[in-house]
C-alpha positions in Angstrom: -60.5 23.5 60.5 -57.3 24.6 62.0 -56.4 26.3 65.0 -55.4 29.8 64.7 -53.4 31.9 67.7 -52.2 34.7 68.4 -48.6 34.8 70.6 -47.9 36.9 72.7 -44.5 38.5 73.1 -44.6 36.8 76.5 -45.1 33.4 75.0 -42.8 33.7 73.0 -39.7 35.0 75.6 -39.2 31.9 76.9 -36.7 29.9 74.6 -38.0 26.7 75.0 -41.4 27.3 75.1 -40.8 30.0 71.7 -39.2 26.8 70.0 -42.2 24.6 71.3 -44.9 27.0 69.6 -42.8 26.9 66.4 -42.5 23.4 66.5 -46.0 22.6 66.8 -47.0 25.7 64.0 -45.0 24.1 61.6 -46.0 19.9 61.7 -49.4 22.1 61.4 -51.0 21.4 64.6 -52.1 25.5 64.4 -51.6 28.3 62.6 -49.7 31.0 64.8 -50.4 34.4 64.1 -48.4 38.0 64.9 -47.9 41.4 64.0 -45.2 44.0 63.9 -46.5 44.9 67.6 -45.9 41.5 68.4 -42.3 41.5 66.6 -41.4 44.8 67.6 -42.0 44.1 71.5 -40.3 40.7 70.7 -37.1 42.8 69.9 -37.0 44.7 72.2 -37.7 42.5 75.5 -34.7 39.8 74.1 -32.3 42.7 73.3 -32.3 43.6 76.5 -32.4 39.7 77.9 -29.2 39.5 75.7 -27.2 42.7 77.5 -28.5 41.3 81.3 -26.7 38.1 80.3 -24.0 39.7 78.6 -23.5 41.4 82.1 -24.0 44.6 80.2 -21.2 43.9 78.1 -22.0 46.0 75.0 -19.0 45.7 73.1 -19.7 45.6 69.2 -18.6 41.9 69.2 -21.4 40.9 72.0 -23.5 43.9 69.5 -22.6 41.5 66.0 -24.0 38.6 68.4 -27.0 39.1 69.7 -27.9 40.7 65.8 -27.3 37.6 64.2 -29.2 35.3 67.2 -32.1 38.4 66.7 -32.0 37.8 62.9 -31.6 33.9 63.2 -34.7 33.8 65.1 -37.1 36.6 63.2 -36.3 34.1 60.0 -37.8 30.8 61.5 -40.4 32.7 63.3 -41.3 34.5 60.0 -41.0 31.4 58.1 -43.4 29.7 60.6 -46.2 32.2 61.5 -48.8 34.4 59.7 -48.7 37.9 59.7 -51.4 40.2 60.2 -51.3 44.1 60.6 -53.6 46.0 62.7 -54.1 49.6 62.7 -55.7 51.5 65.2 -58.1 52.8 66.2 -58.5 49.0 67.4 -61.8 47.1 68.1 -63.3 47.6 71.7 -62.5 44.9 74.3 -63.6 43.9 77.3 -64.4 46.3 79.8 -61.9 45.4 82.7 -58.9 45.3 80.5 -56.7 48.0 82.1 -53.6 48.1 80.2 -53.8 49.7 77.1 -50.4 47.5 75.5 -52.6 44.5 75.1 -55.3 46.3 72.5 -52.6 45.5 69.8 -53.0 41.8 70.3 -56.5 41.6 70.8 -56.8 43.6 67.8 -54.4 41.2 66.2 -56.8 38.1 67.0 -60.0 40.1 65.7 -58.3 40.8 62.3 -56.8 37.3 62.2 -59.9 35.1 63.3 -58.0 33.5 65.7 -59.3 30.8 68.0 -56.7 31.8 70.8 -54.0 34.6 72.5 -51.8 33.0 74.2 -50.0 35.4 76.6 -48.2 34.7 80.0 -49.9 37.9 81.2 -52.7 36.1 82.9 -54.2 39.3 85.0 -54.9 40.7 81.7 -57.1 37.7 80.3 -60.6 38.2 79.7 -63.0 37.2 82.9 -63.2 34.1 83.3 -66.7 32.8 81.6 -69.6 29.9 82.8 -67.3 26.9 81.4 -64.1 28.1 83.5 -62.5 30.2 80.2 -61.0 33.5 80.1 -62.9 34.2 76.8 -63.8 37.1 75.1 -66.3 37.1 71.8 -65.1 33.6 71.3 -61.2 34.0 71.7 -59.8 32.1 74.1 -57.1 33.1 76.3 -54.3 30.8 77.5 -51.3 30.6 78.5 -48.3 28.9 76.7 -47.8 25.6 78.3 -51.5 25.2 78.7 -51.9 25.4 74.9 -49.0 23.1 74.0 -50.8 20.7 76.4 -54.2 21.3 74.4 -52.3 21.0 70.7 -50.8 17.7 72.4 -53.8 16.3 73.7 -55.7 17.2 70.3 -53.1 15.0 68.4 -52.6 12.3 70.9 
């Protein structure tokens, strides 16, 4: 049976650990899962990356740029991970989830049947359960690193 996640935007800013999660999704140690939440917010939070490192410079060269690294990206990605579409009004969650932005991914991981969300938003995780897991109806919250480390030690 394979493992099926749900990313984040925040697991998937990080370059390294974004090229990680694709590596590992596509020598089919999981099945990563998103949504045009996911992809939208993914947009927009590496847009913005791009013009802090640009030092703002927003010249329509620096523009052509970061479009093609933005469209570069969105090609592997979509290449790599499933697609799934929620629409509100979304499935409850857990009581102490407080920000209302993270009801499109656990939405996404009800309609997906995922396994996992990994997230590097950590204060929003489920409580933590009996066996030490932030779990919710049988997802699994993790971070990034910590679920490269669980793919790798699965395939060992």
């Amino acid at each position: 049976m394979t493992i099926r996640a749900v990313l984040d935007t925040s697991s998937l800013v990080p370059a390294a650990q974004r090229e990680d999660l694709q590596s590992l999704a596509q020598a089919d140690f999981y099945c990563g899962i998103w949504s045009p939440w996911i992809i939208a917010e993914l947009n927009r939070v590496l847009t913005w990356k791009w013009i802090r490192a640009a030092y703002g410079d927003i010249s329509r060269t620096n523009e052509k740029a970061c479009s093609r690294a933005a469209k570069h990206m969105v090609t592997l990605l979509f290449a790599t991970f499933e697609l799934v579409h929620p629409e509100p009004p979304y499935p409850p969650a857990w009581e102490s989830l407080t920000d209302p932005w993270d009801q499109p991914i656990w939405a996404a991981a009800k309609l997906s049947g995922a396994d996992y969300v990994i997230s590097e938003n950590s204060r929003h995780f489920p409580p933590v359960e009996q066996d030490e897991q932030h779990r919710h109806e049988d997802i699994v919250y993790l971070t990034g690193q910590a679920f490269i480390d669980l793919l790798n030690g699965k395939h060992a």
